[in-house]
Structure formats: structure tokens, C-alpha cells
C-alpha positions in Angstrom: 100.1 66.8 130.0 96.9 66.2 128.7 95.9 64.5 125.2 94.5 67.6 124.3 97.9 69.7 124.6 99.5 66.7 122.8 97.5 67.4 119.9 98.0 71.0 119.9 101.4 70.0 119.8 101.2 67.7 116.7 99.3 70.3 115.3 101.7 72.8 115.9 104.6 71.0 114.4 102.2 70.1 111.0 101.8 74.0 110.5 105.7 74.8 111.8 106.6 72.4 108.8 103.7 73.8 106.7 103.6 77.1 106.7 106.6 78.1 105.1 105.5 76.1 102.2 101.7 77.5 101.7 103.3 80.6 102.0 105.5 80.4 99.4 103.2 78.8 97.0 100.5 81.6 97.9 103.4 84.0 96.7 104.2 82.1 93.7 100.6 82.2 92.6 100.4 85.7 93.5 103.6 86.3 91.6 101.8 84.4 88.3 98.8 85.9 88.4 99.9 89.5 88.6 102.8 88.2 85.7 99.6 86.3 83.8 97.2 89.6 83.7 100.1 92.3 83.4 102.6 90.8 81.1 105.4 93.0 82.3 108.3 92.8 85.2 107.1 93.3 88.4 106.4 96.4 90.3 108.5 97.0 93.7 105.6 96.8 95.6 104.0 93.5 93.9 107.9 92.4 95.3 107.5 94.0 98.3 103.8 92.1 99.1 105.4 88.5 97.8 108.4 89.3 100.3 105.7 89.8 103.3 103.6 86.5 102.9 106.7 85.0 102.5 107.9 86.6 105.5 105.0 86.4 107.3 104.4 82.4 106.7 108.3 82.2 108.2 107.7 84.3 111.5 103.8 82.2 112.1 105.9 78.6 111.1 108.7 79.6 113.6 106.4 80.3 116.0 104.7 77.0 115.6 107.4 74.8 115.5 108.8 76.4 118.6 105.4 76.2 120.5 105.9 72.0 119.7 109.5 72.4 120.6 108.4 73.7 123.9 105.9 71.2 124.6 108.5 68.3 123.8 111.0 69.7 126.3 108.6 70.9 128.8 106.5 67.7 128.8 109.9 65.2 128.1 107.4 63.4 125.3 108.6 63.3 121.6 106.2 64.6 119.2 107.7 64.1 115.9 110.5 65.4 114.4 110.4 68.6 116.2 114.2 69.7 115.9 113.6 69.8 111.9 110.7 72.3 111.6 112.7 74.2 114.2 115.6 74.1 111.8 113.9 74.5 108.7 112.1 77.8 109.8 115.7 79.1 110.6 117.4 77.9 107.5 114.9 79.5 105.8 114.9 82.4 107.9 118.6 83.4 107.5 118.2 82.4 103.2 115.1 85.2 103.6 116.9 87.8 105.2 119.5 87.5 103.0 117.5 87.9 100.0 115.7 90.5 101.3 118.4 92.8 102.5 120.5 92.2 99.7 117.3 93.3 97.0 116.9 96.7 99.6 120.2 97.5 98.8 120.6 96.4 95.7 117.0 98.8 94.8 118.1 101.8 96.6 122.0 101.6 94.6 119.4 101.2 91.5 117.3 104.1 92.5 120.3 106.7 93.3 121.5 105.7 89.7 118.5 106.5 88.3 119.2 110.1 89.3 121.9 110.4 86.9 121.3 112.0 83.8 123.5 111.9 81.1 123.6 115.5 79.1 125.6 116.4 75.7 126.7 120.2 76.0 129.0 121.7 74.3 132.6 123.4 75.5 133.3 127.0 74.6 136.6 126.9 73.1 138.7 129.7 73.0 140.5 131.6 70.1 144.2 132.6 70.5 143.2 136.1 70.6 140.9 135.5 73.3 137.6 135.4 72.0 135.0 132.7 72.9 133.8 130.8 70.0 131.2 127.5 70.1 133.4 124.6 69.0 132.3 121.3 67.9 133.8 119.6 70.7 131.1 118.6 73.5 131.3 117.3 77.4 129.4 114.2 77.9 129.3 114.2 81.7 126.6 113.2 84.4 124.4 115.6 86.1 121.9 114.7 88.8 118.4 114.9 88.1 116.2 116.6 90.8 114.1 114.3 93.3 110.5 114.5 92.4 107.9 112.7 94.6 107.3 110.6 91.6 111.0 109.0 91.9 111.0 108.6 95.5 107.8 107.0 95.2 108.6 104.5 92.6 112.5 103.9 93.0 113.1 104.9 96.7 110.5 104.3 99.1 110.0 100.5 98.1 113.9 100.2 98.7 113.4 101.4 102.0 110.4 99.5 102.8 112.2 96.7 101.8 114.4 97.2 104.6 112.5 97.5 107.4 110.6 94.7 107.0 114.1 92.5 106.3 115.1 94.3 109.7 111.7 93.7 111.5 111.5 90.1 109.7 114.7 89.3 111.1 113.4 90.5 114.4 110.3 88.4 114.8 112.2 85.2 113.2 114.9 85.9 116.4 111.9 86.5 119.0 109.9 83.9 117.6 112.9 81.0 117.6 113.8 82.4 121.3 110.6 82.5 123.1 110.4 80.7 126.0 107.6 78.1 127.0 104.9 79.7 128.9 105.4 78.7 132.4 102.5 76.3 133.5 102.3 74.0 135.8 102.8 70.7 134.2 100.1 67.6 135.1 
């Protein structure tokens, strides 16, 4: 292996270690600025972008760490604590994941109850000789609200987005982690 490859290797295993911490910081500051110039709680989709970079910056430090992991084993040299970024990337991975698939779920319970709508009417009572009479007695019951486009596009969609990308994020952190070394020759 050449000195060259070596390098890409260190290199590699800087940005494996890396990368899941300039993403989140890029996501934190995203996250303050939006908080700084709106003043209010968060959209779903502001969420929904400060879950990609986040996910994002997992699947490209994965990917990194395992192209250094790969060189090490392939080559037999040690370059660093390569075992650790691996690791890292799929702690955080799996705490990701989580998170992510948890908030899906928890938007989408969040978004049927928003259907609900509570109504006052009031119960016909009946007189003992049979006629119907308004009474003061009332039923305080749910009934479901209609889905508009509005409320699927502010309370369900971004549920669902959110889990796709856990499940494709999951996916690529798998992939990533279990890609083979590209067969070459070695020197």
C-alpha cells in the first residue's frame, strides 16, 4: 500500500470521527437561528431538515470510518483508532434511529388526535307523555373533524416523512457499516 492510500486512510478516519460532530453542530446552529429569528417552537419540517443533516453526517461518517476500517484490515497496518469511529457512528446510529422513529410516531398519534373535536349539543329529552322537549342537559362527546389538505400537510405528511427517512437512514447506516473493501490488488 502506498503512502498515498495511507493518508486517504488517516483522512478517512479524521472525517469518520468528524462528521457526526459538524453535523450536529450545523444542526444546532440551524436549530438557533431559525429559534433566534422566529421566536416560536419549531415547525415539523424545520425538525424534519435538522433530522437529515444529522442523518446525513451519520451515513457520510459511517462510510468514512469504514473506508479506514477496510484499509487497516486489508493492508494489516494500524491507522489509529479505527474500531472507535467505527463504533461511534453506530452508537450514534442506533440513538438516531431511535429518536427518529419514536418522534414519527409520536407526530402521527399527535396528528390523528388533532382530528378530534370536541362539540357541546344538547340531548332531546322526552316528556312522559311522549313529546320531545330541549332539555338542559347536553352530550359532551368527540366527533372527528374532516381531513383537509391543510391538516395533512401540517400534522401528517411530516410524520410520515419522518419515517421514511428513519427507515432509509437506518438503511444506509446498515449498508454503509457493511460494505465490503473494494477488491484491489494490494502492493
Amino acid at each position: 500500500m502506498s503512502k498515498a492510500q495511507a493518508a486517504t486512510a488517516r483522512r478517512n478516519l479524521g472525517l469518520g470521527y468528524a462528521l457526526p460532530i459538524i453535523g450536529g453542530a450545523i444542526s444546532l446552529i440551524i436549530g438557533l437561528v431559525v429559534w433566534d429569528l422566529t421566536h416560536t417552537t419549531f415547525d415539523a419540517w424545520i425538525w424534519i431538515l435538522i433530522i437529515a443533516i444529522l442523518g446525513a453526517s451519520l451515513v457520510l461518517g459511517t462510510s468514512m470510518s469504514n473506508a479506514a476500517f477496510n484499509f487497516a484490515e486489508h493492508s494489516g497496518k494500524a491507522v489509529g483508532s479505527i474500531r472507535g469511529a467505527k463504533n461511534l457512528n453506530f452508537v450514534l446510529g442506533i440513538i438516531w434511529g431511535a429518536v427518529v422513529t419514536i418522534k414519527s410516531f409520536s407526530d402521527m398519534g399527535n396528528a390523528v388526535n388533532l382530528l378530534r373535536d370536541y362539540r357541546t349539543m344538547p340531548v332531546p329529552a322526552k316528556e312522559p307523555n311522549g313529546t320531545t322537549v330541549d332539555s338542559a342537559v347536553s352530550y359532551n362527546g368527540p366527533s372527528v373533524k374532516p381531513l383537509s389538505l391543510h391538516i395533512f400537510m401540517t400534522d401528517f405528511l411530516p410524520a410520515f416523512v419522518l419515517l421514511v427517512l428513519a427507515v432509509v437512514g437506518i438503511y444506509l447506516l446498515l449498508w454503509e457499516r457493511a460494505k465490503p473493501a473494494k477488491s484491489s490488488a494490494p502492493s
